[in-house]
C-alpha positions as MATLAB code, in Angstrom:
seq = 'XXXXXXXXXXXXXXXXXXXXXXXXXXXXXXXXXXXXXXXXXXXXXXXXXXXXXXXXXXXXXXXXXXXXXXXXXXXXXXXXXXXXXXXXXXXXXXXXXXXXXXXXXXX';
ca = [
       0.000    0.000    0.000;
       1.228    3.146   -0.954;
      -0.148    6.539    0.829;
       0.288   10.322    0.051;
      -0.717   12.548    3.126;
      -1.117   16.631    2.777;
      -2.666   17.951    5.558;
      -5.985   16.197    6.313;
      -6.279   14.679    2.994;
      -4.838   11.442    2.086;
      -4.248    9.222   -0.905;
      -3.916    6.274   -0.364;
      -3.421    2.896   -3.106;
      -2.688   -1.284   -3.244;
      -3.408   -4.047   -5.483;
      -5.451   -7.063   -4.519;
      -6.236  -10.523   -5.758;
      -9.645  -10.865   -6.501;
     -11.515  -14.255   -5.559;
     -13.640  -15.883   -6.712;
     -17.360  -15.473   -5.692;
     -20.361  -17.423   -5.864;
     -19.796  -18.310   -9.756;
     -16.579  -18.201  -11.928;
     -17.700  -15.464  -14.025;
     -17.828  -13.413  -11.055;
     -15.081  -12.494   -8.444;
     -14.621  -10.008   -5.220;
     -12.179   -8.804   -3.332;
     -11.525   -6.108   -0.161;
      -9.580   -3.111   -0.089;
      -9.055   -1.519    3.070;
      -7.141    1.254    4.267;
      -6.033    2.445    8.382;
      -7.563    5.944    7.742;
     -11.387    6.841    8.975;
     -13.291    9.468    6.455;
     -15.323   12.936    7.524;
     -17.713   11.647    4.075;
     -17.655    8.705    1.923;
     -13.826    8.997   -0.196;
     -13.491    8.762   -4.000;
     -12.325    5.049   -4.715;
     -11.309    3.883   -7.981;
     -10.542    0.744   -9.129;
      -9.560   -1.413  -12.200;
      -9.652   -4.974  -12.430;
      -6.714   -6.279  -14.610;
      -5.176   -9.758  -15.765;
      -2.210  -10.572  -17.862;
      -3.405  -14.081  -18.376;
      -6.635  -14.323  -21.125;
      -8.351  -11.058  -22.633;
     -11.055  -11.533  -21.163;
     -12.073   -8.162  -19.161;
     -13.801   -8.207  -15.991;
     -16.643   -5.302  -15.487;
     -16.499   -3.639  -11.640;
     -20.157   -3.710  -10.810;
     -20.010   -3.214   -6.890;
     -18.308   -0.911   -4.559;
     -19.498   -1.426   -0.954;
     -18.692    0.150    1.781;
     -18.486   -1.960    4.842;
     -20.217   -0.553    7.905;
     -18.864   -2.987   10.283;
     -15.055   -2.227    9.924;
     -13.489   -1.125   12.968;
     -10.435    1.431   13.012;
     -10.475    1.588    8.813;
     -12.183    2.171    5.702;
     -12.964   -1.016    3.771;
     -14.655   -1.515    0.606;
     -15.761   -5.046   -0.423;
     -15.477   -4.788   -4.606;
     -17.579   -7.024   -7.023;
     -16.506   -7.746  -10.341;
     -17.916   -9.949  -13.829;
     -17.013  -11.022  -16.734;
     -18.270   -9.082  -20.099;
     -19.781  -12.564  -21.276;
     -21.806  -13.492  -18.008;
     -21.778  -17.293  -17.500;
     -18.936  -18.080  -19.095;
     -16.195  -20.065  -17.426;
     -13.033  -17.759  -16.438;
      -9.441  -18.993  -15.578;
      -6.634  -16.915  -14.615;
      -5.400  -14.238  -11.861;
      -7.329  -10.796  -11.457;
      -5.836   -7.895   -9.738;
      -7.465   -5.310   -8.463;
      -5.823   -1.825   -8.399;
      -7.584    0.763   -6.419;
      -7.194    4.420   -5.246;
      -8.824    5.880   -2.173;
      -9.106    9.632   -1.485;
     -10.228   11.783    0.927;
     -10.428   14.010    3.801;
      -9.633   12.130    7.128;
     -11.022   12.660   10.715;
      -8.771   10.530   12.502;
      -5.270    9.389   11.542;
      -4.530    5.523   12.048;
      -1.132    4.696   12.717;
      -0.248    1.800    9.728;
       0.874   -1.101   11.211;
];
């Protein structure tokens, strides 16, 4: 994870594995960060592979209400031909920014 702090707003940033969910065509991961938010941040994300050409479609961004002492996000992604079998890694690159209320210290 890689953060950027000026003043009370932060940018933070990581890559995840996704998993897979309750079908192959579809996959999740959660991205999660030691800083707490005064609003909801900006998070971006792309879901990449370097294994097939087959592109995944982020269709979920969730924000988890029971985290304690961080932001976390669960992300749902599918496949742009729904049903269909997928092999391979997916990563998920993401970008969270905001203003923070509270710093966490990163352990």
């Amino acid at each position: 994870m890689s953060t950027i702090k000026k003043g009370n707003t932060v940018i933070t940033s990581g890559r995840v594995k996704l998993q897979p969910e309750s079908a192959s065509f579809t996959k999740q991961c959660f991205i999660s960060t030691p800083f707490l938010f005064k609003e909801r941040p900006v998070v971006i994300v792309t879901v990449s592979t370097e294994e097939t050409s087959t592109a995944y479609v982020t269709y979920g961004v969730e924000n988890d209400p029971n985290a304690v002492n961080e932001t976390r996000f669960k992300i749902s992604a599918s496949n742009n031909t729904v049903r269909d079998e997928t092999a391979g890694c997916y990563w998920c690159d993401w970008i969270i920014m905001g203003e923070i209320t509270e710093e966490k210290i990163i352990p």
